[in-house]
N, C-alpha and C positions, 0 to 999 in steps of 0.2 A: 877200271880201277875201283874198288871199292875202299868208301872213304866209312867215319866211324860215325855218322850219322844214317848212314845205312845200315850196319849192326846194332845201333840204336831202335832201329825204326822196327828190324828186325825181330827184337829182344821184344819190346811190346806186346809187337802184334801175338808171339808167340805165349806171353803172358794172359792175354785174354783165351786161350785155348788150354791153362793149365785144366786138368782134370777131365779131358774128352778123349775120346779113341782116337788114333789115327794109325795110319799105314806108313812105315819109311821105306821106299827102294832106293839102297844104294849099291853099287861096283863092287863086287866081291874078287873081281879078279879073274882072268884068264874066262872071262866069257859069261860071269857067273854073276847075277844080278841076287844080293841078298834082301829081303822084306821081314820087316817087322812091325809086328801088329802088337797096340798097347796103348796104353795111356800115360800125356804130357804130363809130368811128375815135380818136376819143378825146372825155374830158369834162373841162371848164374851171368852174370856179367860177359861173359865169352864165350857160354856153352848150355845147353838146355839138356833136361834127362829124360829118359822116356821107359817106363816100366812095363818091360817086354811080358806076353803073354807065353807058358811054351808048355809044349804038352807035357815035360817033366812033371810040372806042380809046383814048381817053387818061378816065383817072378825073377827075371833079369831085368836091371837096371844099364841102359846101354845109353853115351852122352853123345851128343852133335854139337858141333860149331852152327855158330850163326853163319859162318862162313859159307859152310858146304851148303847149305841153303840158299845163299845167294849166286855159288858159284855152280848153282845145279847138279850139286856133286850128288848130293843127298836129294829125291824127289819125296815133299809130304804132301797126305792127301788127310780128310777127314774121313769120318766113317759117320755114316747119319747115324744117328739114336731112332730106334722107332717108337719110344713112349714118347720124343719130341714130335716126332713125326704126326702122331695119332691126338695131339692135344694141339696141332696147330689145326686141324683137317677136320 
C-alpha cells in the first residue's frame, strides 16, 4: 500500500534531480518496453515532467506519477555527466 508520505518522499527526492539526464523504461505493451532519454523538467504535486530528447528536433515533454515510480511501473535511471565526471577525477 502506498501511503502519501511516500509520494511525498517521492516528490523530493525527484526535485533535487530537476535539470539532469536520465533514462525512463516503461511497458509499452504487448511485449514492447518504451525508453526515454532527457531531462527532469519540473515536479508537480502528483506528477513530474521529463523533456524527451527525439531525433525529430523539436523536444517532447512526456509526465510520470510518482506512482509509477514506486509501483515500478516506470524504471529511472541517471545518466552520468562526463564534465561531472572529469572535475571529480
Amino acid at each position: 500500500m502506498i501511503i502519501s508520505s511516500d509520494i511525498e518522499y517521492c516528490r523530493k527526492k525527484m526535485e533535487t534531480i530537476i535539470g539532469k539526464r536520465v533514462v525512463l523504461k516503461t511497458n509499452g505493451g504487448r511485449k514492447r518496453i518504451l525508453t526515454y532519454v532527457g531531462v527532469v523538467d519540473s515536479c508537480h504535486p502528483n506528477i513530474f515532467t521529463v523533456k524527451c530528447e527525439c531525433k525529430v528536433g523539436t523536444p517532447t515533454l512526456v509526465s510520470f506519477s510518482y506512482v509509477d515510480l514506486l509501483t515500478k511501473t516506470v524504471r529511472l535511471a541517471l545518466i552520468a555527466d562526463p564534465k561531472e565526471e572529469q572535475a571529480a577525477g
